[in-house]
N, C-alpha and C positions, 0 to 999 in steps of 0.2 A: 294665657300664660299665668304661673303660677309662683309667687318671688317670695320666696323663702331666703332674703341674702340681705332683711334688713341691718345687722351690725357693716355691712358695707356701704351701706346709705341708703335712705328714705327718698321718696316724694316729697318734693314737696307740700305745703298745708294748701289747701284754698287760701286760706288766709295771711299766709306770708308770702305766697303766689302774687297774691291784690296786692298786698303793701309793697312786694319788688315793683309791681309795674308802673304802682300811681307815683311813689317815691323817681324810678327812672323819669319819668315820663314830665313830672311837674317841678320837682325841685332836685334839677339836674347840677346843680352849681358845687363848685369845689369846697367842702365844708370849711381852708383853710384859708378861703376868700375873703374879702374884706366887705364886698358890697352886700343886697338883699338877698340876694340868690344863695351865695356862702354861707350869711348868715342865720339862713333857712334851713338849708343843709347841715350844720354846725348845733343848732338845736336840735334836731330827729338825731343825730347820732350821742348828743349827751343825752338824750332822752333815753337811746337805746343802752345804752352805757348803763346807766339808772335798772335799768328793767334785769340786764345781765348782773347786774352789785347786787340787786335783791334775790333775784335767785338762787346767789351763789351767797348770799346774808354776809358780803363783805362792804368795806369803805370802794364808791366808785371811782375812788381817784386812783384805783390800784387795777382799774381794769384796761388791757391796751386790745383793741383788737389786732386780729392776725387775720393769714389767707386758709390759714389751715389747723386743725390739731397737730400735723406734723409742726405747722412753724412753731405754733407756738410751745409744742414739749422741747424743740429747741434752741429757742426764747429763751424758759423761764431755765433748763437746765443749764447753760452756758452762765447765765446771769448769774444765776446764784452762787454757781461755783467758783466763779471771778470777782465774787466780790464778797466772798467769806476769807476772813483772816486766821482762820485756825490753820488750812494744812491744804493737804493735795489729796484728799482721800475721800472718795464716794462708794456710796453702798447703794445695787438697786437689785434687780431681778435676772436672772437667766431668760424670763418669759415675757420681757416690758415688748410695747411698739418697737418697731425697727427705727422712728423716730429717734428713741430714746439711746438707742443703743445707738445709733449712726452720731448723736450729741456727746456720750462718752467715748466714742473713739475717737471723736475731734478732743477730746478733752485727756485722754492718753497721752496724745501725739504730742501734748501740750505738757507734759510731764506729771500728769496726775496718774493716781494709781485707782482701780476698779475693783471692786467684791461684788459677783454677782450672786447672788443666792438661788440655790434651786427649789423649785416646788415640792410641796410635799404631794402624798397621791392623791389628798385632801383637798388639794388645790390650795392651798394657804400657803406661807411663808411660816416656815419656824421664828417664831419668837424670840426663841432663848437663842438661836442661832443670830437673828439678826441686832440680840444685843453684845454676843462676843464679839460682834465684828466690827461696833464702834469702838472707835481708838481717837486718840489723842488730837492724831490730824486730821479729821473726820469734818468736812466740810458739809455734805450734804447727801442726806439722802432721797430717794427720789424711786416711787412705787405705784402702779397702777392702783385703780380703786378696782375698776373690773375686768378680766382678762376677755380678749376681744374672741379669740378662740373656743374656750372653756364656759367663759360666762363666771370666773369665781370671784367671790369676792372676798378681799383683801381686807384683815381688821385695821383699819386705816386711822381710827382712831389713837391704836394701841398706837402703831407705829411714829405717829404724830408726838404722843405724849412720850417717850423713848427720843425721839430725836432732840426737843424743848429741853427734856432733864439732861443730855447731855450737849446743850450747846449747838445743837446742829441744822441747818436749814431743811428745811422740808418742799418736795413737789409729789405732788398728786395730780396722777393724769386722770382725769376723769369724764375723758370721752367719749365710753361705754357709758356712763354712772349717772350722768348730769340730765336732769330730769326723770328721773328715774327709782334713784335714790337719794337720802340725803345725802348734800353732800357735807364734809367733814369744815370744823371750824379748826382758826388756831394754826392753819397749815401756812408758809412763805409764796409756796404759788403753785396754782391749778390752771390745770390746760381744760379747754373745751371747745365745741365742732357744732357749727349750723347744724347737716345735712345728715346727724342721726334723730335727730327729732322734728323732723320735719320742715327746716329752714334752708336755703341755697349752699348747693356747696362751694368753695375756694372763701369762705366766711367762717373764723372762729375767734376764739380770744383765751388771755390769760390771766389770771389775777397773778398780780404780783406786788405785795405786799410794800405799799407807799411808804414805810417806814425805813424801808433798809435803801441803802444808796447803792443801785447796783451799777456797773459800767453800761455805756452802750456800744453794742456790741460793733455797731456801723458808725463810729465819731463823727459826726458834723450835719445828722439828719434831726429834721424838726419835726418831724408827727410822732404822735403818741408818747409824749413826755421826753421825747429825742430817743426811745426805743427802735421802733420802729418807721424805718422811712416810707415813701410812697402816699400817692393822695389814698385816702381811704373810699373803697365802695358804700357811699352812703344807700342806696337801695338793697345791698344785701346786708350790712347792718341793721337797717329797720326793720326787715324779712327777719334778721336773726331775733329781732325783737319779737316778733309778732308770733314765728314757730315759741318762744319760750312760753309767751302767754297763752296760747292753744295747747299744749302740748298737754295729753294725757296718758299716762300710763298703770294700766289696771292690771295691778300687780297679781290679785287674786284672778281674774281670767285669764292669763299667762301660764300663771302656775296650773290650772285646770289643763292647758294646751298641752302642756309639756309631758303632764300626766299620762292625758291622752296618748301623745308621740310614743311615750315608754312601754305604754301597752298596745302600742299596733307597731312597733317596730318589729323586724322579720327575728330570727330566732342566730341571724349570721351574725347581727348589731349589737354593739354596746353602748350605749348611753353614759358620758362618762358625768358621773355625780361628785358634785364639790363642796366642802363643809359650810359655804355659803354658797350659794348659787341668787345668779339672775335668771329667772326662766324662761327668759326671749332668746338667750342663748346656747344653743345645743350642740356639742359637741362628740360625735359620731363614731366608732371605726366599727370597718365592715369585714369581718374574717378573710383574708387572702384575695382583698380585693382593692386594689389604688383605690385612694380616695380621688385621684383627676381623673380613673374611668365609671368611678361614679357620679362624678361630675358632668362629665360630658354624654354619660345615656341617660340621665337625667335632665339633661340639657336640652337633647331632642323631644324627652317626650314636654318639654314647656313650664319643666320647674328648674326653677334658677334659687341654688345653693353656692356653696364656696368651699376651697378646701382649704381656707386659717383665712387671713387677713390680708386684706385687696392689696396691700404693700407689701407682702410676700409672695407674690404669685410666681415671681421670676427665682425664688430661693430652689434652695435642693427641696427641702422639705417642708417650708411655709411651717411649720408648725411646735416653734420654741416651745411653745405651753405643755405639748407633751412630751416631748426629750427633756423636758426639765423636770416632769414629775416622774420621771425613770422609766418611762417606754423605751424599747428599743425601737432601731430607724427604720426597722421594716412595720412594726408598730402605727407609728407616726407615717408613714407613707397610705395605712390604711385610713386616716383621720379625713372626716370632712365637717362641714358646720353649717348647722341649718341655723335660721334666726328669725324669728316669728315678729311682725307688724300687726296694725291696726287692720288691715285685709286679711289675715291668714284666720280660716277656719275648719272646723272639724272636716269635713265632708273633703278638704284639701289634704289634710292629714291623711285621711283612709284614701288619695289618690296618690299619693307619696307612698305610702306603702305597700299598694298594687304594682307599680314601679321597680321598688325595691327591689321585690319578690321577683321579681321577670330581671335581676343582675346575677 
């Protein structure tokens, strides 16, 4: 088998494998316990806490864990935007997780108002466009670092320092990005995900910026700063620990992959290029050909891709990223996405595109 679907999730590490099992297996006790066992538990998870704040070069008392990057993009969006005092008015993407967009329609329904912005063919965000769109009541805006799709990346920085000058909180989902890339300072809160870099999945977490007094969204629960209820998974916590500290991503042999991929893809393919790109992620259409029945005769022959994001599979089209940089929906019906790991090599590549050529 040949798994070209890492933006949908990794293997685990060896080493966050071990540390799931000695963590289950030894110091099993509920970290909110009061005896030796809790107490035991209660320190590997501020440890792991510690290891996520540095990673992410923030204060740890802003970090909560979550079950998921879904929970926590809808964590930190809900949070934010219920407890900014300026207005009802949010700015984010046409192309975010379906997370995100599933957080602002609870956030509509709630009388807030949405600007989605679409992609340029670039893959970027207009700029100048996403500064006319702050206004007065402009609570929060809220943008991917790397589109899960496309692989683009987003000046996030810029957009950071745009939100600050005018007053406005900021989320950065960065659950493509996080280990990977830097990630951005100065932001109000960032999502991130165990099981893309090699830690367990239903494990992630958020930074969310211990300065601002945000509501809880569940009143009368006591874990994680009264955020978040439920006992927490101290073995996949420390697993999340352990995949951060293993985790390598060689950016220059990626890019050398992707190279590759572009010049042994068949002559029916396009490769869509983005003003910034991550190279693990490739974004595909195949001239007059579904991307789900490329999926699926790719499937047989034992290489496993995706056609957008494991959370869109059930959509018309799974694939916002490019209806938003202006393909049309037969276009996007052709899109599929390959995404390259720590396993994937040349000699896979030229079996991909033996494959190909037989669609």
């Amino acid at each position: 088998m040949i798994y070209m679907d890492y933006a949908a999730t990794s293997p685990m590490t060896e080493e966050a494998l071990a540390a799931y099992v000695e963590v289950a297996q030894r110091y099993y006790g509920n970290s909110a316990s009061l005896h030796d066992l809790g107490g035991q538990a209660y320190y590997f998870v501020q440890q792991s806490r510690e290891v996520v704040a540095n990673a992410l070069g923030v204060n740890s008392d802003g970090i909560i864990f979550t079950g998921s990057g879904t929970e926590g993009n809808i964590l930190a969006i809900l949070s934010l935007a219920l407890a900014s005092k300026k207005g009802k008015h949010i700015i984010s993407s046409q192309a975010e997780h379906t997370s995100v967009h599933a957080a602002l329609n609870t956030l509509e329904k709630m009388g807030f108002m949405v600007t989605k912005l679409p992609l340029q063919m670039d893959g970027w965000i207009d700029l100048e466009q996403l500064q006319q769109a702050i206004r007065k009541d402009t609570a929060l805006i809220t943008i991917q670092h790397v589109n899960s799709e496309i692989g683009a990346i987003q000046p996030v920085e810029k957009i950071i320092e745009m939100a600050k000058k005018s007053d406005v909180f900021s989320h950065i989902d960065c659950v493509q990005s996080f280990g990977k890339l830097a990630i951005p300072s100065g932001v109000d809160a960032i999502t991130i995900s165990a099981h893309k870099i090699g830690g367990p999945k239903g494990c992630g977490a958020v930074y969310l910026n211990p300065a601002l007094r945000v509501p809880a969204l569940t009143p009368g629960v006591t874990h994680e700063r009264g955020l978040r209820g439920g006992t927490l998974d101290t073995p996949a916590i420390v697993a999340f620990a352990a995949a951060i500290e293993n985790y390598q991503y060689e950016r220059q042999h990626y890019e050398t992959l992707r190279r590759f991929l572009k010049n042994n893809l068949p002559e029916t393919c396009q490769l869509i290029e983005c003003n910034q790109q991550l190279p693990t992620i490739c974004g595909v259409m195949m001239d007059k050909i579904e991307g789900q029945y490329v999926l699926l005769k790719l499937n047989e022959a034992g290489i496993c891709i995706s056609t957008g994001s494991a959370c869109d599979i059930h959509s018309e089209s799974g694939t916002k990223a490019i209806l938003s940089m202006g393909y049309s929906l037969e276009a996007a019906r052709q899109f599929f996405r390959l995404s390259f790991g720590a396993s994937t090599t040349f000699e896979e590549i030229l079996r991909l595109k033996q494959e190909l050529l037989t669609i």
